[in-house]
C-alpha positions as CSV (number, residue, x, y, z in Angstrom):
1,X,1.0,-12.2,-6.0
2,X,-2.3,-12.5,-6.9
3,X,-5.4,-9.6,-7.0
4,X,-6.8,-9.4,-3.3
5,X,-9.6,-7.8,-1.8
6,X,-12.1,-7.3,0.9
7,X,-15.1,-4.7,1.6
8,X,-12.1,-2.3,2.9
9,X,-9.4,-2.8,0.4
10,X,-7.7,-4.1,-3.0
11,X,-4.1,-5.2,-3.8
12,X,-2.9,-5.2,-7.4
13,X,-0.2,-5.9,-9.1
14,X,1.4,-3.0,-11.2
15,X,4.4,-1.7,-12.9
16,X,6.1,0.8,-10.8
17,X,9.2,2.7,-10.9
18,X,12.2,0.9,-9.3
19,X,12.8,3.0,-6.5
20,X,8.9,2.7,-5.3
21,X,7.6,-0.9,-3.7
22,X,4.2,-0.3,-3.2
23,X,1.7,2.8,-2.7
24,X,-1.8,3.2,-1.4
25,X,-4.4,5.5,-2.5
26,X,-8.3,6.1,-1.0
27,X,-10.6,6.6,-4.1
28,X,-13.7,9.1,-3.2
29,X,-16.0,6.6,-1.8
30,X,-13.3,5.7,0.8
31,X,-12.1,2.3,-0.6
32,X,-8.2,1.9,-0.5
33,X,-6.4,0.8,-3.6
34,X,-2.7,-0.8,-2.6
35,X,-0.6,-1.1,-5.8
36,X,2.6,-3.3,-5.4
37,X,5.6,-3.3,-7.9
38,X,5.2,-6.1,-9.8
39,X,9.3,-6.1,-10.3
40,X,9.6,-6.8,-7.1
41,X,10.2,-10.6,-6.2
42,X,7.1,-12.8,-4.3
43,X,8.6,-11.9,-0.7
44,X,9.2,-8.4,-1.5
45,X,5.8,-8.0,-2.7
46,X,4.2,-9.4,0.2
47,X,6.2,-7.9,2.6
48,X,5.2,-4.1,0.4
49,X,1.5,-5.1,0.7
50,X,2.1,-5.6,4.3
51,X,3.8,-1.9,5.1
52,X,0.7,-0.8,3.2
53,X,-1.7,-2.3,5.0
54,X,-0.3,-1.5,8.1
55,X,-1.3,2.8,6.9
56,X,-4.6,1.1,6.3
57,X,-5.0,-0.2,9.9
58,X,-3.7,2.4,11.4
59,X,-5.7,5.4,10.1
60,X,-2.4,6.8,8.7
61,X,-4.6,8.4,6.1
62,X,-6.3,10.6,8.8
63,X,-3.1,11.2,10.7
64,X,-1.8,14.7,10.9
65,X,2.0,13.5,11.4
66,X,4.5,14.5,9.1
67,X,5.2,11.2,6.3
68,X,8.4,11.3,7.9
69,X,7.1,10.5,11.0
70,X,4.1,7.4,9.4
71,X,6.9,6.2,7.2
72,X,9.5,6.0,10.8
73,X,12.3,8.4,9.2
């Protein structure tokens, strides 16, 4: 996967633990960083972006739902 990005967000590719796919993080001036395990194969990676994006469009960082809940425990 290659580096992404628009005026609302950035995928990279990094190293992660095993047990973690992806993660998203808002730095201070509101612009979301998604960071997907590079271990992961092509399909996996895309498909780890996607989940991420997905909190992105839907405001999950504002929610006041348990992670339980945005994740669909």
């Amino acid at each position: 996967m290659m580096e992404v990005w628009n005026d609302e967000y950035r995928i990279r590719q990094m190293d992660l633990p095993y047990t973690v796919k992806a993660m998203v993080s808002m730095g201070e001036d509101g612009f979301y960083n998604v960071y997907v395990n590079s271990r992961l194969s092509q399909e996996e990676q895309y498909q780890a972006a996607a989940h991420e994006l997905a909190h992105i469009a839907r405001d999950d960082f504002y929610s006041s739902k348990d992670i339980r809940a945005v994740e669909g425990l």
